[in-house]
C-alpha positions, 0 to 999 in steps of 0.5 A: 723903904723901897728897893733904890736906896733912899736919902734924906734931903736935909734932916729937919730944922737945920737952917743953913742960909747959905745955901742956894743950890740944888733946893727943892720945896716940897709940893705936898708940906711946903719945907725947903731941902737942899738935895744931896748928890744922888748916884743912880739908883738912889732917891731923895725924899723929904725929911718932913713928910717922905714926899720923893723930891728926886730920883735918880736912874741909870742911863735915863735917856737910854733907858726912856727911849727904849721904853717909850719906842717899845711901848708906840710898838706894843700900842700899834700892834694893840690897836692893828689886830683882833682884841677878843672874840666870843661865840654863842650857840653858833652866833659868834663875833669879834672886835679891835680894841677902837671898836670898844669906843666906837661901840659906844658912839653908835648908842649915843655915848659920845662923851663917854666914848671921847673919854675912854679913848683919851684916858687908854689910847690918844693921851698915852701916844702923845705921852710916848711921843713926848717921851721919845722927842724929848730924849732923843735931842737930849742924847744927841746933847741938842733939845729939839724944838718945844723940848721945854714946852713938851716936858710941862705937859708930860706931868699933867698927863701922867694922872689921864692915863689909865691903859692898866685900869682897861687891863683890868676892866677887860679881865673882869669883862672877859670872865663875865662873858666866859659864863655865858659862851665861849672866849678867844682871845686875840693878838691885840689883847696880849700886846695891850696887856704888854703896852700898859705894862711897858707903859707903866715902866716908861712913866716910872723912868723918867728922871725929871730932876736930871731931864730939867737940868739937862734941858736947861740947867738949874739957876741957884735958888734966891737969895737968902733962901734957907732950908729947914723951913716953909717956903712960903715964909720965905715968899719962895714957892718951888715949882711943881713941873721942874722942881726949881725954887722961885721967889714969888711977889707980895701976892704969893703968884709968880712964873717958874725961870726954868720951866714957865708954869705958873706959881702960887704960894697955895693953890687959888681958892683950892678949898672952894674949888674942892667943896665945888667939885665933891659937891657936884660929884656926890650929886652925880653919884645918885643916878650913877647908882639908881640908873642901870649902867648897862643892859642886857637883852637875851632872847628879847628879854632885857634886863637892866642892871645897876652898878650894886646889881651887878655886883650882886649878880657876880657875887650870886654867880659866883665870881666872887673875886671879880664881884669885889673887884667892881664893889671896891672900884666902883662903891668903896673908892668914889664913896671913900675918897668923897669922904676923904676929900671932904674931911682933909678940906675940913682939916684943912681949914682948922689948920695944922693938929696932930699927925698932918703927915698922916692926913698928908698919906691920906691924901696920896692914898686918895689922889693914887686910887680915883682912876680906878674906879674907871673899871666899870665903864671899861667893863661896859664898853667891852661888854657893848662891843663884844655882846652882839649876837643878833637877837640871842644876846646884846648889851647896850649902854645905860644912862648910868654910864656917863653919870659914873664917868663923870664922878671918877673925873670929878673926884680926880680933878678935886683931888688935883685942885686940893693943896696938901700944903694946907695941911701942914699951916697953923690955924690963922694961916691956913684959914687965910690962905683957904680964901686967897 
């Protein structure tokens, strides 16, 4: 129970044909739920599986606006003045927070470079920017152009945006430099450690149920639509933008009324196209683990270091709490979730047996921590920036780096692409559906 208060939509099995406002069917087991009058502060989840189909907050708009306005601030001042600085027997130097990825160009990692600065910067000012077009026609009762189009992107962004795992990668950046000289840390690092926090809060604000029906209403559900059964038997599939249910054609495709996004009974060919990418993933976490990610040259030694070596030289060093920090990020998480991903397509295809709501918990687990693993290319980029004390001691990036980059990507995109609902199918269904 988390600290708003909780209703359930409808309690499970109860048909009630008549019904036709406010349904909602749940993205991750299918049922169909008539929402209940939510006052703020209040949520609604699904009485199948617990998925969140609605939350309502206080003065929503008020509330998205200040966040996001707050946090452009916070992000200007992160990107305007010195992040950190260090100094080595009298060699010393200082970076800003672009510098991290501008490092990283300079080495010939442009693509590694392109994704840290979509995933911590660019994608979260274009996030704040919608947030702050989108609520500022809203309170004045008039949406500004593109308003609809604007909102649809809000929801595919939200996965891309990772300011709170860089938080972390510049932490155990900073404490592996410590033991080596000495830290100081700049403006910028503090009002970045305030813009993903303020940035974490602006993305659980907003109200998407409230925004949607203020933007453009919300049409009764089709006719003969029913709760307290799948959507699908129905040829009904609800909207995974809005929230609106459709009804879909004889193929199981269609267009939401409210929003525009594209509907499908089951994602097209999602098995398929998860194997396809968990395949390429676990071959690219080979060399992101038999080639060093990074390399450090001191007094013209170098020594290269792969993603276990470093772990192994903070555990000898004894930072043994950052040391576990990199080897659940970077072992457990990728290595886990292919596990995961791989046995829930499994699963998927033999349809529905016991316990599908926790094969479905299994799947959010997976889905929340992917990002994460993005730690260790943060702490790389840092380290490039930062370490670059003429010919006493610099770091330089290795070929690891965008192997591992790419497995992060990989696995989130794969778990994207994975259709919960599948879960949830009896056997002859799900295999069907698994080739639609």
């Amino acid at each position: 129970m988390s600290a708003e208060r909780e209703s359930t939509a409808r309690p499970r099995g109860v048909q009630t044909p008549g019904t036709r406002r406010r349904l909602r069917a749940c993205h991750e087991c299918d049922w169909v739920s008539a929402l209940p009058a939510l006052s703020p502060g209040e949520s609604a989840r699904c009485p199948r599986c617990g998925h969140v189909l609605a939350q309502r907050h206080h003065h929503p708009a008020e509330r998205s606006l200040a966040l996001a306005i707050a946090t452009l601030i916070a992000l200007a001042i992160a990107a305007s003045f010195e992040f950190v600085s260090f100094e080595i027997s009298g060699v010393s130097n200082r970076i800003e927070l672009l510098d991290t990825a501008t490092s990283l160009i300079g080495f010939d990692e442009l693509l590694v470079a392109i994704c840290e600065i979509l995933t911590i910067a660019v994608l979260p000012a274009l996030y704040l920017l919608g947030v702050v077009w989108l609520n500022f026609g809203l309170l004045q009762r008039a949406p500004l152009p593109a308003s609809r189009g604007i909102a649809r992107a809000l929801s595919h962004m939200h996965p891309w945006m990772m300011a709170d795992v860089f938080v972390i990668g510049a932490l155990v950046s900073l404490i592996k430099v410590a033991s080596l000289a000495e830290v100081s840390l700049g403006i910028a690092f503090w009002a970045f450690c305030a813009f993903a926090l303020l940035l974490l809060l602006t993305t659980q604000s907003l109200d998407t149920d409230w925004m949607w029906f203020s933007l453009a209403g919300e049409p009764l559900a089709p006719e003969g639509s029913r709760t307290g059964a799948p959507a699908a038997q129905q040829g009904l599939s609800g909207c995974p933008t809005c929230g609106l249910v459709n009804r879909i054609d004889a193929r199981g495709r269609g267009h939401c009324r409210r929003c525009g996004e594209p509907l499908h009974d089951r994602l097209p060919h999602s098995l398929q196209r998860t194997w396809a990418l968990l395949f390429a993933a676990a071959l690219l976490y080979i060399p992101a683990n038999l080639y060093p990610i990074m390399t450090t040259t001191y007094l013209g030694d170098s020594d290269p270091s792969t993603i276990i070596g470093g772990v192994i030289e903070l555990w000898e060093a004894g930072s043994i709490p950052v040391a576990m920090v990199i080897f659940i990020a970077s072992i457990l998480v990728p290595v886990g979730k292919l596990v995961a991903l791989s046995w829930l397509c499994i699963i998927a295809r033999r349809g529905t047996g016991h316990h599908p709501d926790t094969r479905t918990r299994l799947y959010r687990l997976t889905e929340f921590i992917g990002r994460w693993s993005m730690v260790d290319i943060f702490v790389v980029s840092i380290l490039v920036a930062l370490i670059r004390a003429e010919a006493l001691m610099s770091i330089t990036p290795g070929p690891a780096a965008l192997a591992f980059a790419s497995v992060v990507i990989l696995t989130m995109l794969a778990a994207i692409t994975f259709d919960p609902r599948l879960l949830w199918q009896p056997s002859s269904t799900a295999k069907e559906l698994s080739h639609a």
